[in-house]
C-alpha positions in Angstrom: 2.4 13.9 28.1 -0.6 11.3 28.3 -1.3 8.1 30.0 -0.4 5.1 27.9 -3.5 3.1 27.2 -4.7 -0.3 25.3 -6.6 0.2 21.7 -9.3 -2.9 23.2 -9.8 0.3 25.9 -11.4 2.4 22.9 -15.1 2.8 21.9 -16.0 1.9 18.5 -16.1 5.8 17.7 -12.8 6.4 19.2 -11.2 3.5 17.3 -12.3 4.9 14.0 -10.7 8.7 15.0 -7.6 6.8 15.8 -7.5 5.4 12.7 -8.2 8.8 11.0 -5.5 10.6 13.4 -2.6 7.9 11.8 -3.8 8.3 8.7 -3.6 12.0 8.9 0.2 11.3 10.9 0.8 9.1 7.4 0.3 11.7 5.6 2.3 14.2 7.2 5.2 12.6 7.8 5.8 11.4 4.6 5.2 14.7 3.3 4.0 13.1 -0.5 0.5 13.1 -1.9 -1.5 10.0 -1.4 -5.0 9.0 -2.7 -7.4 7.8 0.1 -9.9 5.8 0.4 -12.3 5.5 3.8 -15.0 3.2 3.9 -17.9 3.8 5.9 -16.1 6.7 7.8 -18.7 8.5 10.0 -20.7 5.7 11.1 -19.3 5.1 14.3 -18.8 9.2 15.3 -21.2 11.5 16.7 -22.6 14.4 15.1 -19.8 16.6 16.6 -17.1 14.8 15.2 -18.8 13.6 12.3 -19.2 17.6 11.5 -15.3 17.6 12.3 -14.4 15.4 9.9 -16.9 16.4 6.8 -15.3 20.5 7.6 -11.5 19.8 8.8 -10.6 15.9 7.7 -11.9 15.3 4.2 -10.9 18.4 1.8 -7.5 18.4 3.1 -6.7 14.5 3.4 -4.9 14.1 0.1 -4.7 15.3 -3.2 -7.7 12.7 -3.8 -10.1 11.0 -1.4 -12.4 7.9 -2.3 -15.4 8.4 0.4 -17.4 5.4 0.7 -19.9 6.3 2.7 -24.0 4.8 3.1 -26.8 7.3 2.8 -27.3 6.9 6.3 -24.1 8.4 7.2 -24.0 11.3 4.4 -27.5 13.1 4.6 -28.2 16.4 2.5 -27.4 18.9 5.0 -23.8 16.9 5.5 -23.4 16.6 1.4 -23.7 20.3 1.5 -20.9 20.9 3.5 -18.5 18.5 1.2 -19.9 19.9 -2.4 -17.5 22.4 -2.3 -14.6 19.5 -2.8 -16.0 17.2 -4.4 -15.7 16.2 -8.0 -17.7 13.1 -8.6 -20.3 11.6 -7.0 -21.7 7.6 -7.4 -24.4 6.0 -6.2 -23.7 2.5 -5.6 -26.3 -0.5 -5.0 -26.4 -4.4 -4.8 -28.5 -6.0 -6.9 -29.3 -9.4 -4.9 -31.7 -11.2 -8.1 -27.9 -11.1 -9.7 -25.2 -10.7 -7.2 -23.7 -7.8 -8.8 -23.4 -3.9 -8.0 -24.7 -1.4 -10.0 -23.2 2.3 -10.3 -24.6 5.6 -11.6 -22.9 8.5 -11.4 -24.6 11.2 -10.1 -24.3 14.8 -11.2 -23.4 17.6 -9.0 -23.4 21.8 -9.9 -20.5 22.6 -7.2 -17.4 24.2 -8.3 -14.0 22.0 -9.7 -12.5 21.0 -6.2 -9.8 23.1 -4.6 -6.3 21.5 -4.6 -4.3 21.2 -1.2 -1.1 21.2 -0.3 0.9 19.0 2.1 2.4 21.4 4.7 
């Protein structure tokens, strides 16, 4: 068993896996599907656990996952390793003349995404 330790004790990067880890706990335990959404998720991770997340995390994290994520944090090379699951893709941008956001979807050739079960 581990050592017992304080959350103000984490890094920035190990706070958001925390997070992921009880959201992942969530969603075993209760053993129902549930939509997620995850806002900025990789910013605070290294490219090892970034790659972690994008590969392991993401396609099996519910039966529908909102990924709100900056271009900074989802390059090309990282997009190809999540079109595979993904169904629909927006680009999202604030317009600062008239304090409003603007969407586009964006369209993508990958395959319908795979459904998952909750073991």
């Amino acid at each position: 068993m581990g050592k017992p330790f304080e959350r103000r004790q984490l890094s920035a990067g190990e706070n958001q896996l925390f997070a992921v880890a009880t959201l992942w706990a969530l969603r075993q335990v209760s053993r129902r599907p549930m939509p997620v959404v995850i806002d900025t998720p990789l910013s605070r991770l290294d490219s090892e656990h970034r790659l972690s997340m994008l590969r392991e995390f993401f396609p099996h994290a519910g039966h529908q996952v909102i990924i709100l994520a900056t271009d900074a944090e989802v390059d090309e090379a990282q997009y190809e390793v999540l079109e595979p699951v993904i169904s629909h893709v927006y680009e999202m941008n604030y317009d600062t003349t008239q304090n409003t956001v603007n969407y586009r979807r964006i369209e993508n050739t990958a395959p319908p995404p795979r459904l998952h079960q909750i073991n």
